[in-house]
N, C-alpha and C positions, 0 to 999 in steps of 0.2 A: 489667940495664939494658934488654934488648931486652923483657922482659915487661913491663917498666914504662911501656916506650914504647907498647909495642901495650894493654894495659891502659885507657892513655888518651886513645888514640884512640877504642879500643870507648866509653867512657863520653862521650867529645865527638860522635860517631856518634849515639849514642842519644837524645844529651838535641837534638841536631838534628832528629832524626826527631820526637821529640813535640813540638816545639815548631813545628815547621813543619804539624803538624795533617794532614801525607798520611799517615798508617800508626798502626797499635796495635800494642802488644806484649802479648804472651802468654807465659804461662810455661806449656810443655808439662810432665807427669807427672815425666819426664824429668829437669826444671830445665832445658833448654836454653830459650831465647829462640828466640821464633818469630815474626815480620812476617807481616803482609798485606796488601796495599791495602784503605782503607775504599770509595772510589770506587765509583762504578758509573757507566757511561755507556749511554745509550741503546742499545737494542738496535737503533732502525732511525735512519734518518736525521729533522732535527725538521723536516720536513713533517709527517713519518708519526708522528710520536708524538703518543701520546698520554698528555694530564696523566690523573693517577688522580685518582679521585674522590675527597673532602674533608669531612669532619665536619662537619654544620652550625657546630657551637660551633669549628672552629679556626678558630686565629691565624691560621693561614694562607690561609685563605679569602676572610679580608678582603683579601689583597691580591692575591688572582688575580682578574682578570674573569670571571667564570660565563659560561657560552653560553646567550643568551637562548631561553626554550622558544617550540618552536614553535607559533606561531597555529593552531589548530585550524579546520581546512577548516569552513566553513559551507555547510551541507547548504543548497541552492535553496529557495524558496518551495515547497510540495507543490502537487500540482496535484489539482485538486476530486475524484480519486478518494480521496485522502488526507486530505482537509481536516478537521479536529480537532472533535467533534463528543458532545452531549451521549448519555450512555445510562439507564438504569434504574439503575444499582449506586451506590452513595455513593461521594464526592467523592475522589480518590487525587491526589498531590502528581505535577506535569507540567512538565517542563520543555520549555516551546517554540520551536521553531526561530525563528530573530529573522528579520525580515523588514520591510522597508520599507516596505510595505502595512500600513495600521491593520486592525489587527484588529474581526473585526463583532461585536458583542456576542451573544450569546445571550441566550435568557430566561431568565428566576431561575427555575428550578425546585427543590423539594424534593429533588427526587434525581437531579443532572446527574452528572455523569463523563466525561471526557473520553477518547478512545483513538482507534485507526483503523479505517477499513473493510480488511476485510481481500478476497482475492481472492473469496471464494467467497460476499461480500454478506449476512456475518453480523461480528458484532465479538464482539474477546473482551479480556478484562481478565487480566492478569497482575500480581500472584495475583488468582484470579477467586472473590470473593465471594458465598455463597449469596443472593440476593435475599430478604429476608424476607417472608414471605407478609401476604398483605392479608386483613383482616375483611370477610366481609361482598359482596364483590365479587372478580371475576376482573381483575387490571391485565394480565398479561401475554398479551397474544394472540401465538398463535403464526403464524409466517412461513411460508406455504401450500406445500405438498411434494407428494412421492408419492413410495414405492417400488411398481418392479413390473420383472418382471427381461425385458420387452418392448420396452415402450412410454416414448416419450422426447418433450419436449414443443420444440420449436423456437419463441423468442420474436426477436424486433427492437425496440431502442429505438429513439427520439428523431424521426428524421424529413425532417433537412432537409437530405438532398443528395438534389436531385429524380433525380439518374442511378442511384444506388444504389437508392432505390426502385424504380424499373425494373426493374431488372436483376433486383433480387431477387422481384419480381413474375413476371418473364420465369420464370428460373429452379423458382421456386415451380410454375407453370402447367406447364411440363412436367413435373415431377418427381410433380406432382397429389396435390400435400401442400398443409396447411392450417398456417398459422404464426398466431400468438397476437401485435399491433405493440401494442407501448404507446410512444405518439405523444406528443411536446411540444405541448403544445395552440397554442402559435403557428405552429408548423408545419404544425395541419390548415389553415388558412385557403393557406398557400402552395401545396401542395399537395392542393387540395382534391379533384379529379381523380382523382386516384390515388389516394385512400385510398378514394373512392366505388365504385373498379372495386377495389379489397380485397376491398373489404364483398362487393361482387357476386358475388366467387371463393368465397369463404366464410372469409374471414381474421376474426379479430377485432381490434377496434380496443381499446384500454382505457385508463385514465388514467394518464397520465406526467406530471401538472402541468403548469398553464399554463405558467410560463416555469423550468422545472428549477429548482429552486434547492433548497438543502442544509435539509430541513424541519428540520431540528433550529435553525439559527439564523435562525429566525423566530419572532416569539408567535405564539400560539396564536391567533389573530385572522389572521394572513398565512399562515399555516397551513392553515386552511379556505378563504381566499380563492383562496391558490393550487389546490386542488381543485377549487372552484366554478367559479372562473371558465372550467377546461379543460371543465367540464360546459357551461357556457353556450355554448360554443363548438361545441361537439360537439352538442350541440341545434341547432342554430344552420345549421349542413352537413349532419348528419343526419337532423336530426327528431328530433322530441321521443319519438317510438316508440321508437327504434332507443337513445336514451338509457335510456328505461323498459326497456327489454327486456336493454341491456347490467347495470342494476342492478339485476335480477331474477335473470338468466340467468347471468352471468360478470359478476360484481361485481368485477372485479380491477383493481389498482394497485400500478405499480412504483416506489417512492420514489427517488428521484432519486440514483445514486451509494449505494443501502442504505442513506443518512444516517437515523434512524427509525427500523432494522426493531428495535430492542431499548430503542426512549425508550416510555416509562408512557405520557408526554404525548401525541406525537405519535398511536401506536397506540392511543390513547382517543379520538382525534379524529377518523381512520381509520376507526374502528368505527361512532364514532358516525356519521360519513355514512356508513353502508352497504355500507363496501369491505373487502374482502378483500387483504391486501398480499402480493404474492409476489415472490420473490427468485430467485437461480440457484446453480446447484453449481457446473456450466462456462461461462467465457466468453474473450473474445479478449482485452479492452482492458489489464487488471490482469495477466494470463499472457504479454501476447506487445507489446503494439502500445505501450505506454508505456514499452517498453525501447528504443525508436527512435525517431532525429529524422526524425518523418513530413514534415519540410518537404524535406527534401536528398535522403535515401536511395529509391533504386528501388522501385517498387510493389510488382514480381513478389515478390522476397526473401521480405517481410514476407508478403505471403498464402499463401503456399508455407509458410512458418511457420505462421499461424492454420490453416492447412487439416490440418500436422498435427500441430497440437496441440488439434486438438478431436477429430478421426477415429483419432486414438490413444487419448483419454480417454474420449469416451461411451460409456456404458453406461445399461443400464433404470434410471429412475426421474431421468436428467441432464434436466436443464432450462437449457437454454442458451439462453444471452445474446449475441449480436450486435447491432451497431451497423448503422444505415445508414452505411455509410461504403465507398468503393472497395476498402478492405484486406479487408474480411470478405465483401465481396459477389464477391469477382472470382474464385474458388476456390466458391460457394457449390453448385453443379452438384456439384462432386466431393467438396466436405463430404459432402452427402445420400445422394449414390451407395456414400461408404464406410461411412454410418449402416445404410443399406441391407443392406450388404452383411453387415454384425452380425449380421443378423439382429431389427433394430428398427424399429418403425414408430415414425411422429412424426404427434402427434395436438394439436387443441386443449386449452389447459389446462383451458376448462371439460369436456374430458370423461374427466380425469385428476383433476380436484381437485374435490369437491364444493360 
């Protein structure tokens, strides 16, 4: 009776347990019966858990909420060292930073392509496409250089902070070095003065476009205008001599931000009036001064920066690019002195580049 009794309770046990859905049974090698909790609970508390990840196609997906992806950070407007611009290579698919500001058209040309200027005032294309050669004519002129394991050429753009002109004049005169300004043509009229006592040091002055703008998003008509018109200008303060004599002697022209130095277009228009385009290896703006907010942050910092990150890097055959600006000029004495001190002299570009 007593195994009859325990017998069925075992089978009242059991058929409880599957029927309640907490446990499986299993029949061990053995023949015994063997339980186990199917359960499982969370390892940590459900703050901290975490749901697993879920098959597009389950059932079950549909009824969990997904966690919405996150908005991907929009990159700022570029600023005109950056700004998106035609080259020589055929056309590659671009996706552009979105931006509030309309976009300026470009000219149609036969052979645009878009990419960035990069720091050293050349562009490049990734993957970079062999240009195919032209019949009959040269399209590609190339962007004015020099090596020599000497001699270094120090240049200044644009123009118009009358104090950094100064300064860097001051500086230049004791140091009794001659520097290469390619000037905004609206600039020589502001400072007409000062460029006039350049010339008289023995500086050259040479074209930086009347009013900077990016040559590539211009026709070919605003193009030449903007060239001319810096010539008109510069005739105009200097004399029509000293223009004949800069386009004889040192035909040179820095395009604005390198936009141009690799468009067909542009450098056929270049040529054709008469100039010579030259670029830089080392400079401050692209290396050092556009990685801080020049409105807020201290003067000293940043020129302390540019002063040694240029007096680290030059060497013979550097053609360096500074700004009229406080930041590149207020170290400029201790730039030259550690150019100096290389072992480099620093000369006119016309008497490095023929």
């Amino acid at each position: 009776m007593k195994k009859c009794h325990y017998a069925h309770w075992a089978v009242v046990t059991a058929m409880m347990i599957v029927l309640s859905g907490c446990a499986s049974a299993t029949a061990s090698v053995s023949g015994t019966v063997e339980f186990y909790d199917t359960r499982s609970e969370p390892s940590s508390s459900p703050a901290e858990y975490t749901e697993p990840e879920l098959e597009p196609d389950s059932s079950a997906a549909q009824s969990v909420s997904a966690e919405p992806t996150p908005t991907p950070e929009v990159t700022p407007l570029p600023s005109p060292e950056s700004v998106l611009y035609e080259t020589s290579t055929p056309t590659l698919p671009v996706t552009q930073t979105p931006s509030s500001e309309p976009a300026r058209a470009a000219e149609p040309t036969s052979e645009p392509e878009i990419t960035q200027i990069s720091s050293s005032g050349s562009v490049s294309v990734s993957p970079a496409p062999t240009p195919a050669a032209e019949t009959g004519s040269e399209f590609i002129y190339p962007i004015k250089s020099f090596n020599d394991n000497t001699r270094i050429c120090l240049t200044f753009d644009d123009g118009g902070n009358q104090k950094a002109v100064k300064k860097a004049l001051e500086v230049l005169k004791k140091h009794e070095v001659k520097c290469t300004f390619f000037v905004i043509g609206k600039y020589l009229k502001t400072n007409e003065d000062l460029w006039k006592q350049a010339i008289e040091e023995g500086h050259l002055i040479c074209n930086h476009t009347q009013n900077h703008k990016w040559l590539t998003q211009l026709n070919s008509e605003d193009v030449k205008k903007e060239i001319l018109e810096w010539e008109s200008v510069a005739a105009e303060i200097f004399g029509q001599e000293y223009l004949d004599k800069m386009k004889q002697e040192f035909p040179f022209i820095r395009l604005p931000g390198g936009a141009g130095n690799e468009s067909k277009r542009v450098l056929r228009i270049v040529s054709e009036l008469g100039y010579v385009p030259v670029g830089w290896n080392l400079e401050s703006y692209y290396a050092v001064l556009r990685h801080h907010d020049l409105k807020n942050e201290p003067l000293a910092p940043i020129a302390d920066e540019v002063f040694a990150h240029i007096s680290k890097r030059v060497k013979g055959g550097s053609i360096i690019l500074l700004h009229f600006n406080p930041y590149d000029t207020e170290r400029l004495y201790e730039i030259i002195t550690a150019i100096k001190e290389k072992g480099l002299t620093m000369h006119l570009l016309s008497e490095c580049i023929p």
